[in-house]
Structure formats: structure tokens, C-alpha cells
C-alpha positions as CSV (number, residue, x, y, z in Angstrom):
1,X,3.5,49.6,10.7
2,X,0.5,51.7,9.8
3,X,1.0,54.2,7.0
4,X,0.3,58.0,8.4
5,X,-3.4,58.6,7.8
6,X,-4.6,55.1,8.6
7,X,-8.3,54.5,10.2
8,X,-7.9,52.2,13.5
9,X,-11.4,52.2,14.5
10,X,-10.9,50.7,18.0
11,X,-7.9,53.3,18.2
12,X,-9.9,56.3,17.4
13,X,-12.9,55.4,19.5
14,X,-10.6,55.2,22.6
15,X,-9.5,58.8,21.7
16,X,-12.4,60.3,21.0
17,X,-14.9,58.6,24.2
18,X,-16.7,61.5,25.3
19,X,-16.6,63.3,21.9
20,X,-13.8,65.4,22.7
21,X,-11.8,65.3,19.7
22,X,-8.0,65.7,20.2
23,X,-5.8,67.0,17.6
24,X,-1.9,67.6,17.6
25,X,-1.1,71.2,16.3
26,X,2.6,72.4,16.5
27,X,3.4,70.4,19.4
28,X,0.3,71.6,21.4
29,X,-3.0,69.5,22.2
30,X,-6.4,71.3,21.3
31,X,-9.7,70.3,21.4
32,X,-12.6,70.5,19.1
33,X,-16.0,69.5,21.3
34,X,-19.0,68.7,19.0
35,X,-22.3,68.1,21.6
36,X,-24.7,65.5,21.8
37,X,-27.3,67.9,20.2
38,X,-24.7,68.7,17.2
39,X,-24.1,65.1,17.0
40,X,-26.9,63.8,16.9
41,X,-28.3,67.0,14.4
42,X,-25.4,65.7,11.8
43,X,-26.8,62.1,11.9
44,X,-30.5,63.1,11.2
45,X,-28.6,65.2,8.8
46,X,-26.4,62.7,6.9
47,X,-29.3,59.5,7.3
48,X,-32.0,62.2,5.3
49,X,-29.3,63.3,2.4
50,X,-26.4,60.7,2.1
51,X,-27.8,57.6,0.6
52,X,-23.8,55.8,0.4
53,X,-22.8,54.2,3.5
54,X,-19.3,55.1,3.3
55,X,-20.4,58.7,3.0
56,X,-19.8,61.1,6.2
57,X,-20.4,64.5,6.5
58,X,-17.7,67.1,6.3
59,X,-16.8,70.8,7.5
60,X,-14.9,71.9,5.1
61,X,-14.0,75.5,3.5
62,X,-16.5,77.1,0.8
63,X,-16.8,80.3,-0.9
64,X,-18.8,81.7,1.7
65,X,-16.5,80.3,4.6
66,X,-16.9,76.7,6.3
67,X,-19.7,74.7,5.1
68,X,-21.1,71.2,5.6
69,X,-21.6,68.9,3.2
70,X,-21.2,65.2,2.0
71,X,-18.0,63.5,1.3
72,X,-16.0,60.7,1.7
73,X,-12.7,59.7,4.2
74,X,-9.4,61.4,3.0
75,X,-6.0,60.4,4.2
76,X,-5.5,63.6,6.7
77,X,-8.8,63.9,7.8
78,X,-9.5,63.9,11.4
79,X,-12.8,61.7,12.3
80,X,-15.7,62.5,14.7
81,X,-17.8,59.0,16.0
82,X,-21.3,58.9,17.0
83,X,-22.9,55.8,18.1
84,X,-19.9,53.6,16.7
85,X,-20.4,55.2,13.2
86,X,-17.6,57.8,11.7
87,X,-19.9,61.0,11.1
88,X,-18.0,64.0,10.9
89,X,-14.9,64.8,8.6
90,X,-12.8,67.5,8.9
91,X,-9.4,68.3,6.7
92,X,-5.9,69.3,9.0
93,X,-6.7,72.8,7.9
94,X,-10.3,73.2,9.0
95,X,-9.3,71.5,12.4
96,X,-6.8,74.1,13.1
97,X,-9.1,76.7,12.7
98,X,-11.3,74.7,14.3
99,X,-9.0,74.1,17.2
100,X,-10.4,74.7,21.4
101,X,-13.8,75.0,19.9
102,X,-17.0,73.6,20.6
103,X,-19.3,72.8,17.8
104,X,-23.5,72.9,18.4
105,X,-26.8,73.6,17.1
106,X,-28.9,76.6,17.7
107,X,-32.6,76.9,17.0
108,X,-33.5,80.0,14.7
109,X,-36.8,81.0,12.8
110,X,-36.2,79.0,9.8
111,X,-34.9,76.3,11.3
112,X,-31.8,75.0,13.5
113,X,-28.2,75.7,12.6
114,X,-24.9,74.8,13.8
115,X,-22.4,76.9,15.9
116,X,-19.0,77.3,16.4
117,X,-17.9,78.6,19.7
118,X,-14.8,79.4,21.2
């Protein structure tokens, strides 16, 4: 029996084809959509800071609000893939927040940034 938190890689890639990233909150399914463009934004984004290649990237909450930033696989985290690799990491708090969302990027003036929309 796997302990509650285990990674099943061929498990969570059958979840989560398409991208569409299921989560379980209070007996209700939502789901948090990252696109291709936000995917593949956090992978150019991860390969040019995160030299460790058990490092992911992870939405998590800052001072300022929900932030991105390098981290490493806790227990409770769900797991976005992208080309076979775990990317994105995101605690059971953040992903109900983050819950019927879709996550992409958005060019500005000083550069692209990534959006949440409901």
C-alpha cells in the first residue's frame, strides 16, 4: 500500500494527459489548466535558473501574494508534467485557491508574465 503523498509517475501521467490537473476538494472535482504556452514558459524558466535536477518550480504563497519559485517535491504537493518531466509544484493550499483555473502567460512591455484566470 502506498503511503498518502506517494509519486506514481505512470499514475499521475494518466491523470494529468492533456494537462488538466485534477484535484479532490471537499468531495468536489476542480480543475487547474496550465497551457502549452505556460508550460512550456515554466520549462525555459526552470532549465535557465534551477541547476538541480530534482528541482521543480513552485506556486506557492509570498509576501506579496502567490509567487513562483524553485523548490523541491513535498508530501502534499500536487504535480504538473510536461514532456514526461514533473515541472510545476503546488501545496493543497495554493491548489484550492487555485481551483477551476487556468494558468497562462501574457506578453507585457518588460517582458512575459503568467496569469491566472478563472
Amino acid at each position: 500500500m502506498r503511503s498518502r503523498g506517494a509519486f506514481d509517475p505512470l499514475q499521475h501521467a494518466l491523470k494529468h494527459q492533456g494537462f488538466q490537473h485534477q484535484l479532490q476538494i471537499e468531495g468536489a472535482t476542480a480543475l487547474l489548466q496550465v497551457t502549452e504556452r505556460a508550460r512550456e514558459s515554466f520549462k525555459s524558466t526552470l532549465e535557465q535558473l534551477v541547476e538541480d535536477p530534482d528541482a521543480m518550480l513552485r506556486i506557492g504563497r509570498t509576501g506579496s501574494g502567490l509567487g513562483l519559485f524553485p523548490d523541491t517535491q513535498k508530501d502534499d504537493d500536487q504535480v504538473i508534467l510536461h514532456d514526461g518531466r514533473a515541472l510545476l509544484l503546488i501545496d493543497q493550499d495554493v491548489s484550492e485557491t487555485l481551483a477551476d483555473t487556468t494558468i497562462d502567460v501574457e506578453d507585457h512591455a518588460d517582458g512575459p508574465r503568467f496569469v491566472v484566470r478563472r
